[in-house]
Steps between C-alpha positions, in 0.01 A plus 500: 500500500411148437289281735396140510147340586350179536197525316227304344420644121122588490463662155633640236389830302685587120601802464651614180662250233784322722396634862293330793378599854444223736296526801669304718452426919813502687572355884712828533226787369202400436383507122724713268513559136806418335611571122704288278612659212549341147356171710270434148790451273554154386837458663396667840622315799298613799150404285480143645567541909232804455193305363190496686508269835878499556686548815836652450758739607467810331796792482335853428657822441326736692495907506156664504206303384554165409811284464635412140554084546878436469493102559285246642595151665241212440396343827159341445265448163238311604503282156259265621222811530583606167448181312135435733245707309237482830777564768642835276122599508467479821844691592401787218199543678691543854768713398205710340390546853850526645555792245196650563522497861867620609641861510803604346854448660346395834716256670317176620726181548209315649321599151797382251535143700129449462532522128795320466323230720188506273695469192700222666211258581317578202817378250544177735112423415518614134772233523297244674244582252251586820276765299247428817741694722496792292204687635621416843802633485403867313179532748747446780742726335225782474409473852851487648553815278191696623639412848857607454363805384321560813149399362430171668154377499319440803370170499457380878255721578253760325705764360230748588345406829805270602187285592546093455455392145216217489612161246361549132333891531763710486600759230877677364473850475823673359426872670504328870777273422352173543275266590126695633207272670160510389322777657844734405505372162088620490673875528773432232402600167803284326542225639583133393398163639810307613477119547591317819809325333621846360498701835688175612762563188555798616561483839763220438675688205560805732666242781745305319755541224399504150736140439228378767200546314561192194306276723136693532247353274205734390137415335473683152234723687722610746814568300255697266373721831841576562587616162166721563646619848843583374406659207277717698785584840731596215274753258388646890882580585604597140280696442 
């Protein structure tokens, strides 16, 4: 039985001389694994609507296990990411994340048009040349993610006490989901200090849509916290 998806191609694994498996995330099942054989050979068709960051339709043949690719439709390939060394780290980096975060064939629409939307903004700035908005847009990525996923932080009030949080003393901590005052943070043993404009990031990120966020400008020392804070709320969950 064949079925179609529209997915977004996250990776690609060789397998053999001519074969591939692509990890792909679909609107219609989640992320799936999809082989295309002979897809190495130097007259291969499907090769170039399968490459890394590419939205397409994809047709799979599908009995038990995964589906044996039988053609694939073009819809999106994000050329301007591609040719922007700094944007395609940035998006590498995310889809790292992405991969490591979701479960197998687990249907999230909400999920796929949050990528697409990423990858969307971030080829309109690597066309703009706007490598500033870069970090803004993967950090917002990461924390609309978490929150899709049903780990949103909790950043209006202590995540541990649910006690106000006082201006410039307040910590993250990744076990209690959030933001923790002072005396909570004095019971944490990992814990990280979170700057005023970062808890501020963060609240707006998780209140408006990612195309929303090209206009929020962040001091080096913030943006670097909330590389920190990210970094940590992700290795907590994936772990």
């Amino acid at each position: 039985m064949e079925y179609k998806y529209n997915a977004i191609v996250l990776n690609k694994i060789d397998t053999g001389e001519t074969d591939r498996v692509y990890v792909v995330y679909t609107r219609e099942a989640g992320r799936i694994l999809a082989r295309a054989i002979g897809v190495k050979k130097p007259n291969a068709k499907l090769a170039g609507n399968l490459e890394s960051i590419t939205q397409c339709e994809i047709f799979l043949a599908k009995g038990k296990g995964r589906g044996n690719v039988t053609g694939v439709i073009g819809v999106e390939n994000f050329l301007a990411i591609k040719a922007n060394i700094f944007a395609l780290e940035k998006v590498f980096t995310a889809l790292k994340i992405f991969n490591r975060l979701m479960t197998q064939e687990e249907k999230d629409e909400k999920t796929f048009q949050l990528l697409l939307d990423y990858l969307l903004v971030m080829d309109k700035s690597a066309k703009e040349e706007n490598d500033l908005k870069f970090d803004i847009y993967t950090l917002g990525f990461i924390f609309k993610l978490l929150q899709n996923l049903g780990y949103k932080q909790e950043v209006k009030k202590c995540s541990a006490c649910a006690g106000k949080l006082v201006s410039g003393e307040n910590y993250f901590s990744a076990q209690r989901g959030g933001i923790i005052c002072p005396a909570c943070a004095k019971l944490e043993t990992r814990k990280i200090r979170i700057t005023d404009e970062a808890v501020k990031f963060i609240r707006i990120v998780l209140e408006n849509k990612i195309e929303n966020l090209g206009k929020i400008k962040l001091e080096k020392k913030s943006l670097d916290n909330l590389k920190v804070v990210a970094q940590e709320a992700v290795r907590w969950i994936a772990n």
